[in-house]
PAGUVO-106868 format. One record per residue: x, y, z of N, C-alpha, C in turn; residue in one letter. Coordinates in steps of 0.2 Angstrom, whole numbers, plus 2048, in hexadecimal, padded with zeros to 3 digits. Layout:
BEGIN
XYZXYZXYZA;...
END
This chain:
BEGIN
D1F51436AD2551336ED2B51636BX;D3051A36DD3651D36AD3B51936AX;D3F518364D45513362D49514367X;D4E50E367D53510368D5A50D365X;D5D510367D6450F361D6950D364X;D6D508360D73505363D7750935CX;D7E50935ED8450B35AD8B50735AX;D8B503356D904FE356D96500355X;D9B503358DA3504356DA150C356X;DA550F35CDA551435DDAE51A35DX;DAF518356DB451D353DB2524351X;DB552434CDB352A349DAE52C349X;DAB527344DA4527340D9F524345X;D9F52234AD9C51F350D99522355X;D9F52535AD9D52935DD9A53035FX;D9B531356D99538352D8F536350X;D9053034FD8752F34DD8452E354X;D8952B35BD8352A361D8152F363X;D89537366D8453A367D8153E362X;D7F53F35BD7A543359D75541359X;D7453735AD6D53635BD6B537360X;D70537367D6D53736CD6A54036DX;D6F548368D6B54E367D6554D365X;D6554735FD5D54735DD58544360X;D5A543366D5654036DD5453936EX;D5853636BD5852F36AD5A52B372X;D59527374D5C52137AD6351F376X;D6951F378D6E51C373D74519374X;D75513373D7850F378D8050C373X;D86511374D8A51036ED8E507371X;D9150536FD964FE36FD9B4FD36CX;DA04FC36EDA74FC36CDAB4F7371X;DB14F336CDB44EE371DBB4EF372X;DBC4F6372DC24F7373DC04FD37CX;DC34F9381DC14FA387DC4503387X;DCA506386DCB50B385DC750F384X;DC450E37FDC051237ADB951537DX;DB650F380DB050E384DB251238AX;DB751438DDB8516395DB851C393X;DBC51F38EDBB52938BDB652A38AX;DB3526386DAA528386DA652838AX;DA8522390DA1525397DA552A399X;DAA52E398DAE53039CDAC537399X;DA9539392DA753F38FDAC54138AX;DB153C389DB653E386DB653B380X;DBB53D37ADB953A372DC1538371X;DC153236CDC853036CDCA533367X;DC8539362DCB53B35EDC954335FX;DCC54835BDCA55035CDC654F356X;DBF552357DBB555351DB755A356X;DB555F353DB4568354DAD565358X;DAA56635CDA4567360DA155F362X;DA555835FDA4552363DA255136BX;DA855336DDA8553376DA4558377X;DA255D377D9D56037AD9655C378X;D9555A372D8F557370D8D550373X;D93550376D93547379D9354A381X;D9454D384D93551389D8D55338BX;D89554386D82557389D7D552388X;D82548388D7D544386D8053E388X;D8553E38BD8853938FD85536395X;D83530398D8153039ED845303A2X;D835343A8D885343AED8C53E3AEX;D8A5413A7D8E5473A8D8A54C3ABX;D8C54F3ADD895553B2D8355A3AAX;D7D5593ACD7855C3A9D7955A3A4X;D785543A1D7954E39CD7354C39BX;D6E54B394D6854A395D69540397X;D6E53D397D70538398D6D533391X;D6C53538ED6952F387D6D52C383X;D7552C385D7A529384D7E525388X;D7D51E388D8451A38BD87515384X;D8B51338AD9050F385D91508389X;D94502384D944FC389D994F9382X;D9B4F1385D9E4ED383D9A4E7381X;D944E7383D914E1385D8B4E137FX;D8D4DB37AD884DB374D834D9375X;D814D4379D7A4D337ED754D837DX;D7B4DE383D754E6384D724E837FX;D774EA37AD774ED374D6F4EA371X;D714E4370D6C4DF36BD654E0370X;D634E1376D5D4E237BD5A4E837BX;D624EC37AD5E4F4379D5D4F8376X;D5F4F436CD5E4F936AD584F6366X;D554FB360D504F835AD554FA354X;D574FF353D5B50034ED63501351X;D684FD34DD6D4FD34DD724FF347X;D78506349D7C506344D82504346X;D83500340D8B50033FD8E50233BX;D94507340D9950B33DDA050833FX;DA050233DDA74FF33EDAB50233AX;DB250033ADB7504336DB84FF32EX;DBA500328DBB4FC322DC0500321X;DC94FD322DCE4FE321DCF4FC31AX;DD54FE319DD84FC310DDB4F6315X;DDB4EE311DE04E9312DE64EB311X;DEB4E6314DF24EB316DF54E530DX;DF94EB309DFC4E6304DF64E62FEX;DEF4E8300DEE4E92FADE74ED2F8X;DE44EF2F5DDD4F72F2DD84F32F5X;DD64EE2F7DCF4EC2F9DCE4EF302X;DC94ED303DC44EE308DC74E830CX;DC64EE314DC94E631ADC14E531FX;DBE4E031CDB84E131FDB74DD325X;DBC4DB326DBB4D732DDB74D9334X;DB94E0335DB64E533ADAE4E3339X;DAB4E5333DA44E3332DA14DF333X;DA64D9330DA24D2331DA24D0338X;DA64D133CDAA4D0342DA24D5345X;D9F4DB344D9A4DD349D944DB346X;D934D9340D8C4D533FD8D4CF342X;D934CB344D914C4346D904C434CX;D934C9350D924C9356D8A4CE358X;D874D1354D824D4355D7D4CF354X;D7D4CC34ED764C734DD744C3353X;D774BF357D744BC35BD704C135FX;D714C4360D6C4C8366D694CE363X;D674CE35DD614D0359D5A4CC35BX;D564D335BD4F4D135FD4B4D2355X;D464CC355D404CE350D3F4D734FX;D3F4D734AD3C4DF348D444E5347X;D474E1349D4F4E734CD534E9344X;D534EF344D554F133BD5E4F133FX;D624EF339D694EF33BD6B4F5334X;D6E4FA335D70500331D77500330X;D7A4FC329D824FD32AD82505324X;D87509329D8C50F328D9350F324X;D9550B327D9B507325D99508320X;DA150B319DA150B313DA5504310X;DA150230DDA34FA30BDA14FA303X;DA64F3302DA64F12FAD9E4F02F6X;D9D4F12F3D944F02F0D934E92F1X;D8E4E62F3D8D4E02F1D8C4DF2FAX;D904E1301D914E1306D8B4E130AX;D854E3307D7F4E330AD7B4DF30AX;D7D4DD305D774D5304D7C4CF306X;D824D0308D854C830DD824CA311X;D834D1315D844D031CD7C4D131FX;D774D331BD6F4D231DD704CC31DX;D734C6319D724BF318D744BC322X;D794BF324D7A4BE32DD764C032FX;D704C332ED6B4C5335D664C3335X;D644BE33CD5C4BA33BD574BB339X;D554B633AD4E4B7338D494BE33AX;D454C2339D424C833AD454CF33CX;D4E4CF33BD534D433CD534D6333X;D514DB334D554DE32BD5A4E232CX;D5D4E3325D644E8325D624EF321X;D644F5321D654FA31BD6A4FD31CX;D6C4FF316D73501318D7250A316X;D7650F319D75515319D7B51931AX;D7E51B315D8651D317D87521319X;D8D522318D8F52C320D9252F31AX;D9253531AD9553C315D9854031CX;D9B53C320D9E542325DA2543325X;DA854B325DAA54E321DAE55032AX;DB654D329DB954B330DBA556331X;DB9559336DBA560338DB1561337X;DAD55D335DA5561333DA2559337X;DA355633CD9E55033BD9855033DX;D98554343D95555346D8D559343X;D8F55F341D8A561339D8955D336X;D8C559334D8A55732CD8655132EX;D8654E335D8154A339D7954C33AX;D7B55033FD75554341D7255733CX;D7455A335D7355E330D7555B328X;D74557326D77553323D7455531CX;D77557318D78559310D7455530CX;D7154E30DD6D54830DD6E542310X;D6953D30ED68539311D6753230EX;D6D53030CD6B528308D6952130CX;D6651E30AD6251730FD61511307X;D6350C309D61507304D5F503309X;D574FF306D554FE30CD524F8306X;D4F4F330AD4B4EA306D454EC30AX;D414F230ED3A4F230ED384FA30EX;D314F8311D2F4FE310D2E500317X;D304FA31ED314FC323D354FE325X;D3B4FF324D424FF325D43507321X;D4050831BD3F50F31AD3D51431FX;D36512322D34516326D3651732FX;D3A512330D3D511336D43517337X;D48516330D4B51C32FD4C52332EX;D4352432CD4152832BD3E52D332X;D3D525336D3A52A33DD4452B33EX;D4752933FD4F52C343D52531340X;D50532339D53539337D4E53F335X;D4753E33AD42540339D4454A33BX;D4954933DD4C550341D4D55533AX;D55553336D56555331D5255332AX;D4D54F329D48551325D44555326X;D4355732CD3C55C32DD4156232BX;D4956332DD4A56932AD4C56A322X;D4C56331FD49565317D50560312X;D5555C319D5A558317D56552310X;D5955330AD5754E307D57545307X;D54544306D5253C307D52537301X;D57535301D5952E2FAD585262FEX;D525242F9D5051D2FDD5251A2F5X;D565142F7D5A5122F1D5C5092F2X;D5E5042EED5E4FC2F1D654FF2F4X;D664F82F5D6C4F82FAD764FA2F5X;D754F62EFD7B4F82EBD7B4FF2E9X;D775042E8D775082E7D7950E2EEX;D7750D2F3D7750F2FAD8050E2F9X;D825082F9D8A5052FBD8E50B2F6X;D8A50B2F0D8F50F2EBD905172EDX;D8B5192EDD8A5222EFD915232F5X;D935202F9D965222FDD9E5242F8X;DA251E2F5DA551C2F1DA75212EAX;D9F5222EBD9F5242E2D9E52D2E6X;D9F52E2EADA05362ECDA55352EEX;DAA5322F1DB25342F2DB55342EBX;DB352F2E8DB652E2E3DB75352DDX;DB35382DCDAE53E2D9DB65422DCX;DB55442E4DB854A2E8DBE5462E6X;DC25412E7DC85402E5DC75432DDX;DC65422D9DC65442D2DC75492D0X;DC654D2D3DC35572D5DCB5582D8X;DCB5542DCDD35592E2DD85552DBX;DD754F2DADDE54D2D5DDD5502CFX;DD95542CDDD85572C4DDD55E2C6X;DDB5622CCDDE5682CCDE45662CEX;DE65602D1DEF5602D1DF15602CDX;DEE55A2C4DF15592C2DF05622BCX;DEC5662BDDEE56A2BADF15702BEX;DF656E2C2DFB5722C7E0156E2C4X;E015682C2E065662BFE0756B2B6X;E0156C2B4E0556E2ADE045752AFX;E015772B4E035802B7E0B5802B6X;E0E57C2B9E1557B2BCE1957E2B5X;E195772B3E1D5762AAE1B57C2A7X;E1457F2A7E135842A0E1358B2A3X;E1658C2AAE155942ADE0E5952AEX;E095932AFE025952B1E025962B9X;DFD5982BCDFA5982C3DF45942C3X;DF458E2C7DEF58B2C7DE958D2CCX;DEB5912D0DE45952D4DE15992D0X;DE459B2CDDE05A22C5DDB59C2C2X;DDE5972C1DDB5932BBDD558F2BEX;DD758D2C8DD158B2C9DC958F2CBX;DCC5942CCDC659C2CDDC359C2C6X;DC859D2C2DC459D2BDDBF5962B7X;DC05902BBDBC58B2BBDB758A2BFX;DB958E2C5DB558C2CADAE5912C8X;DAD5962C4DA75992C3DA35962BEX;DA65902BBDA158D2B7D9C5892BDX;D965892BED935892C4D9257E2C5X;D9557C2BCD955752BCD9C5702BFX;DA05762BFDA65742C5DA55772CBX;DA657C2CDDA65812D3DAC57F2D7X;DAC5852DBDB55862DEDB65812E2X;DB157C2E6DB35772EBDB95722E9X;DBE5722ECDC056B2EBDC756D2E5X;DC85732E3DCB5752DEDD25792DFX;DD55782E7DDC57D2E9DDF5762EAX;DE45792E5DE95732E3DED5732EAX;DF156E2E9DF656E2EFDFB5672EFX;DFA5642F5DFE55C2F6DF95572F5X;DF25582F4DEE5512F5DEA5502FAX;DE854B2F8DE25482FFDE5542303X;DE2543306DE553B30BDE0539312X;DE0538317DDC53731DDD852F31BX;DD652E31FDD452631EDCC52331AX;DCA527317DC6528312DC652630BX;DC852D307DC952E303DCF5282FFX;DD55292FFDD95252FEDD751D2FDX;DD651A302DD3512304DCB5122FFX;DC75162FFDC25142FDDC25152F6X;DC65192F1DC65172EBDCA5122E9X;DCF50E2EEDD25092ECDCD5032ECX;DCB5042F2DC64FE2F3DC14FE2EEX;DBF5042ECDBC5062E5DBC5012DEX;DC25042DEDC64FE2DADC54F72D9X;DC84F72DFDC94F02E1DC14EB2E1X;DBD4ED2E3DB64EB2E3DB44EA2DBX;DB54F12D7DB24F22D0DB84EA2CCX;DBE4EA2CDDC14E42CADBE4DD2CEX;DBC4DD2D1DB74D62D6DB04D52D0X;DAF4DC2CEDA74DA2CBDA74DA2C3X;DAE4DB2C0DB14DC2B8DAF4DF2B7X;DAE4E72BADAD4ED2B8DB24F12B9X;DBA4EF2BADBE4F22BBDC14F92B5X;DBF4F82B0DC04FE2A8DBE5032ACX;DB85012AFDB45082B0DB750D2B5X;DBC50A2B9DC050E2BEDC65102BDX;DC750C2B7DD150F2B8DD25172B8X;DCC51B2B6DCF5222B8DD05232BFX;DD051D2C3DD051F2CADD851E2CEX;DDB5192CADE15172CBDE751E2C7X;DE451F2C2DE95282C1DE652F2C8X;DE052C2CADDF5332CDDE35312D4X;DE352B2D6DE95282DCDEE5292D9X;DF35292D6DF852B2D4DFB5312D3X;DF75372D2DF553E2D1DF95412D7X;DF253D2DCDF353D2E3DF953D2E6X;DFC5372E5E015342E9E085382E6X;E085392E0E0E53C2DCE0E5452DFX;E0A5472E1E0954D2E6E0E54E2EAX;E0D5492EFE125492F4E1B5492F4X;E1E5472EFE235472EBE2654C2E8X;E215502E6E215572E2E2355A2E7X;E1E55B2EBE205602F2E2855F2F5X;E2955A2F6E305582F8E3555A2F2X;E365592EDE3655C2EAE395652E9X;E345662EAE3156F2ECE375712EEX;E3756C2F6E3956E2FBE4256C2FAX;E4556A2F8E4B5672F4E4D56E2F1X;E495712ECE4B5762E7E4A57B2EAX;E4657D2EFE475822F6E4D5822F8X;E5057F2FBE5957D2FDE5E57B2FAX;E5A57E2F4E6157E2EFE615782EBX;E5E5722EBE5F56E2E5E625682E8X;E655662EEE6A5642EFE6A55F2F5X;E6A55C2F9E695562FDE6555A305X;E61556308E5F55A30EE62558313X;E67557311E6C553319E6C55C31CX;E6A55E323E6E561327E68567326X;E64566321E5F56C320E5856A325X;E57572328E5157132EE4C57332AX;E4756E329E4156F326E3A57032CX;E36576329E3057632FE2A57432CX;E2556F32EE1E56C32BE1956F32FX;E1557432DE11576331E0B57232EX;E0756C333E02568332E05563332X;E0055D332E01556334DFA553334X;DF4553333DEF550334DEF55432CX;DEA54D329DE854F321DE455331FX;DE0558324DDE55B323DDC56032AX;DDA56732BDD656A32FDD1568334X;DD256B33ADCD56733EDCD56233EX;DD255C340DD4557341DDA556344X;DDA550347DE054B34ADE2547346X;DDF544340DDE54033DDE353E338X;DE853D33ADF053D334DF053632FX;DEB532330DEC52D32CDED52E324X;DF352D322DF352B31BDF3532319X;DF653731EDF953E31FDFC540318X;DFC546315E0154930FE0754B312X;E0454E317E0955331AE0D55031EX;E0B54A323E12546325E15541321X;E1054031DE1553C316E1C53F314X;E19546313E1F54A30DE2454C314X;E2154D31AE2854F320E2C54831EX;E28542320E2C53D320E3253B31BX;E2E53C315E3153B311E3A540311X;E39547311E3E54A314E43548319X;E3F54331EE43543323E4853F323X;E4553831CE4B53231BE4E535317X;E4D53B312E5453F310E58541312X;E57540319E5E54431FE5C54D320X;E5654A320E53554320E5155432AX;E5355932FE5155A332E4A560334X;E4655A333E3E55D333E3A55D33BX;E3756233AE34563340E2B56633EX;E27562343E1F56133FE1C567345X;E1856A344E1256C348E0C56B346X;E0656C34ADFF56A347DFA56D34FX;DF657034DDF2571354DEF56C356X;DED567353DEA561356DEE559355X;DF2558351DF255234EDF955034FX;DFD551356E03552358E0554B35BX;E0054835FE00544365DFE53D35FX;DFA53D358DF9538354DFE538351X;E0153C34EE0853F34AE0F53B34EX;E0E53D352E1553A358E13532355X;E0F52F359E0E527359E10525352X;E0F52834CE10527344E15524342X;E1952C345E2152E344E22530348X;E2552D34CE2952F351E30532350X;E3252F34CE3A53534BE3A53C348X;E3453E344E33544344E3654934AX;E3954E347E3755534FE2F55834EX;E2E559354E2855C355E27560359X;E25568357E2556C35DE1F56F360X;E1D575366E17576369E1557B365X;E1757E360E1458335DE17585355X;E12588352E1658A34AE1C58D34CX;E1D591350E21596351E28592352X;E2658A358E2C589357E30583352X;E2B58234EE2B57E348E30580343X;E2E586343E3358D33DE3758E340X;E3B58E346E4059134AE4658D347X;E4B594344E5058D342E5158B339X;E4A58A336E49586334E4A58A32BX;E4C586326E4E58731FE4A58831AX;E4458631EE3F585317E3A58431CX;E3458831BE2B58731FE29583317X;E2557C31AE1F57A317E1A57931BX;E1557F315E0D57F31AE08577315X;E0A574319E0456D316DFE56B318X;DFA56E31CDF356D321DF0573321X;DED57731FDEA57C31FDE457F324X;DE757E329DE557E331DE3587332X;DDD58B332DDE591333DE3595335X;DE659033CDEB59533FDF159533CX;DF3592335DF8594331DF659732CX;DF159732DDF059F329DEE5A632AX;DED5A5330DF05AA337DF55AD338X;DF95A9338E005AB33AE055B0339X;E085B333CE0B5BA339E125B6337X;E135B9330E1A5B832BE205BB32EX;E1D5C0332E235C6334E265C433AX;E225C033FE245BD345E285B6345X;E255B233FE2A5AD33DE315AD339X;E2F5B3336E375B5331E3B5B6337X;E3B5B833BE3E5B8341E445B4345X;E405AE342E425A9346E445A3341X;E425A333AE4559F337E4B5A0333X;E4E59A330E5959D32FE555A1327X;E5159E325E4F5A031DE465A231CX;E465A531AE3E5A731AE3E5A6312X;E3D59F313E3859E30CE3459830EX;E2D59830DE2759430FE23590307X;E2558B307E1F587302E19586305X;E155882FEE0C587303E095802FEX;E0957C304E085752FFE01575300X;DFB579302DF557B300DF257F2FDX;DF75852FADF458A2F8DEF58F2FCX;DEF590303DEB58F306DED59830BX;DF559830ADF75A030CDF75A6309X;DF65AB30BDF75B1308DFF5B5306X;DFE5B1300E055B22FEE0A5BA2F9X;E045C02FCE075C62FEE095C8303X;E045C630BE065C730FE0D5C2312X;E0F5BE311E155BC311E1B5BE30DX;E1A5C0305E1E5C3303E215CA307X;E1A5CE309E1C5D330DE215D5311X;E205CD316E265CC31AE2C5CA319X;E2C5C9312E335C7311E365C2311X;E315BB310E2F5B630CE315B3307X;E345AE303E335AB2FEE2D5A82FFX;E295A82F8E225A42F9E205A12F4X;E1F59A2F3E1F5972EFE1A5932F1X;E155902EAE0F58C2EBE0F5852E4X;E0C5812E7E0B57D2DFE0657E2DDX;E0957D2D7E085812D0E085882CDX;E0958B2D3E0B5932D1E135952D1X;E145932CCE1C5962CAE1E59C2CDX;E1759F2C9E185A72CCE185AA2D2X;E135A72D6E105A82DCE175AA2E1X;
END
């Protein structure tokens, strides 16, 4: 008899797992208690942008036109509990407001409402990135003949979709050997195509997610802070990182300096990181994680900064700044915990008249900051405007013709807070161009 699957919390990471089980031809029945949420999804529609979701949810939706239908949605934990045998949950684990731990309430909140209407035999699979130790409470709420494993997400917000159905690995901390092979039928798709498989206990499972951002933050904050001594000592730190990046034991990924990371990942989870390792008196062992947040954070000051010494040195009262980007990253909507509307913002309470664009992250942006300006296009971003900051590294701005912008801007000089422009072809046009850590550039 073939599984079938419930999907607890249908956000990001939710909606992105039902429908790829439902591609991998699973029955899939996602659950969410936020009624809004629920209606866009029967509706084929996805509450955030990511590159080939809605279509993937579209060919698997019940009720869409030539939809295999192996996807609905409900509200009703009952159903959920009758219809599925394996359950994940992808609830959300915010950072607490005020302080670096983990806000697990969401969690706890869908395991207590799940356990009751668990059937004998039914494996519950928390996604959700949580503090270590969060496996063995919350298997302690699940009846008698319900087990837990926990299996974390590597999904990479502009790739989820891939890194779902295709997934680079596959970690599972599992308390049996049934519960390994249950898993093993669900991801039976990308193992046959040769995805690796780590069967691991469960604190080890909680740490991998954790201990890989952690890692990726350490990597983006080493080459900022050697973009900091680029600055002081006349170096170019793109040279320096090409030239690290051929040692095959670092390699280029993760090595173009710029403003930082941000988005609702990274930043919260080394905190939480933190915050768990000082829970367990293992706190020594991280404090390099508290300087690689600070690397981070101290980025976005630089930049404004930057942009201060573009316009002379001297206050930003009356000066039009343009922000091309708003979401922390490419292929996304996703502005939480933004660089790039950080650094606008921050410009803004300097009496700077800033004006944001973003191809997709405009309508999450507005709700943020609303007293920002915001306009329909790069072109009219830069109209006007005293200084371009490129902080989002969205193709289309690196697209974009310099000669069609100079055009229209009072001063053509562009800071590239990603490193990420071709800053001969700007020069060409007549450009000032300036990057961090290239003096020279």
């Amino acid at each position: 008899m073939a599984l079938k699957i419930t999907v607890i919390g249908t956000g990001y990471l939710g909606a992105t797992h039902a429908a790829a089980m439902a591609e991998l031809g699973f029955e899939v029945l996602g659950l969410d208690v936020v009624p809004e949420k629920i209606d866009m999804l029967r509706r084929g529609e996805v509450p955030m942008y990511e590159p080939g979701l809605e279509e993937l949810l579209g060919r698997h939706v019940e009720g869409a036109e030539g939809s295999s239908g192996r996807l609905r949605f409900t509200m009703d934990w009952a159903e959920a509990g009758a219809f599925g045998d394996v359950h994940f949950v992808c609830v959300n684990t915010p950072q607490k407001h005020g302080e670096y731990a983990c806000d697990m309430s969401y969690v706890d909140a869908a395991f207590g409402a799940l356990a009751p209407h668990l059937k004998a035999g039914d494996l519950v699979v928390g996604k959700s990135t949580v503090p270590v130790g969060s496996a063995e409470r919350l298997a302690a709420m699940l009846p008698e003949g319900a087990e837990l494993a926990w299996n974390p997400e590597f999904l990479r917000e502009g790739f989820a979709v891939k890194d779902t159905l295709h997934p680079d690995r596959i970690v599972v901390g599992v308390g049996s050997e049934r519960a390994e092979q249950l898993l093993r039928e669900v991801y039976a798709k990308p193992l046959g195509e040769g995805t690796p498989f780590v069967v691991t206990d469960y604190p080890t499972a909680e740490l991998v997610k954790t201990a890989a951002n952690s890692f990726l933050a350490t990597k983006i904050s080493f080459i900022n802070a050697m973009a900091e001594v680029c600055e002081a000592a006349g170096g170019d730190v793109a040279k320096l990182a090409e030239a690290i990046g051929y040692d095959d034991r670092i390699g280029h990924k993760f090595l173009r300096a710029g403003i930082g990371f941000g988005g609702g990942c990274l930043p919260k989870d080394i905190r939480a990181f933190m915050a768990r390792a000082g829970e367990l008196g293992a706190d020594q062992a991280l404090t390099f994680l508290r300087e690689i947040d600070s690397i981070n954070m101290r980025r976005r000051g630089q930049m404004v900064e930057m942009a201060r010494e573009a316009l002379g040195g001297g206050a930003f009262l009356g000066k039009r700044v343009a922000v091309l980007g708003a979401a922390f990253k490419p292929d996304s909507d996703d502005v939480r915990d933004s660089p790039a509307l950080n650094v606008a913002g921050q410009i803004h309470l300097q009496g700077g008249q800033v004006t944001v664009y973003d191809p997709k992250g405009m309508a999450n942006a507005r709700r943020l900051f609303p007293t920002l300006g915001y306009a329909e296009s790069a072109l009219d971003a830069v109209r006007g405007a005293d200084v371009v900051l490129h902080l989002t590294e969205w193709r289309e701005f690196r697209e974009l013709d310099p000669s069609a912008l100079g055009e229209v801007a009072a001063a053509r000089v562009v800071l590239d807070g990603r490193n990420a422009l071709d800053a001969a072809l700007w020069r060409k046009a007549g450009w000032t161009y300036r990057a961090m850590g290239r003096p020279g550039a």
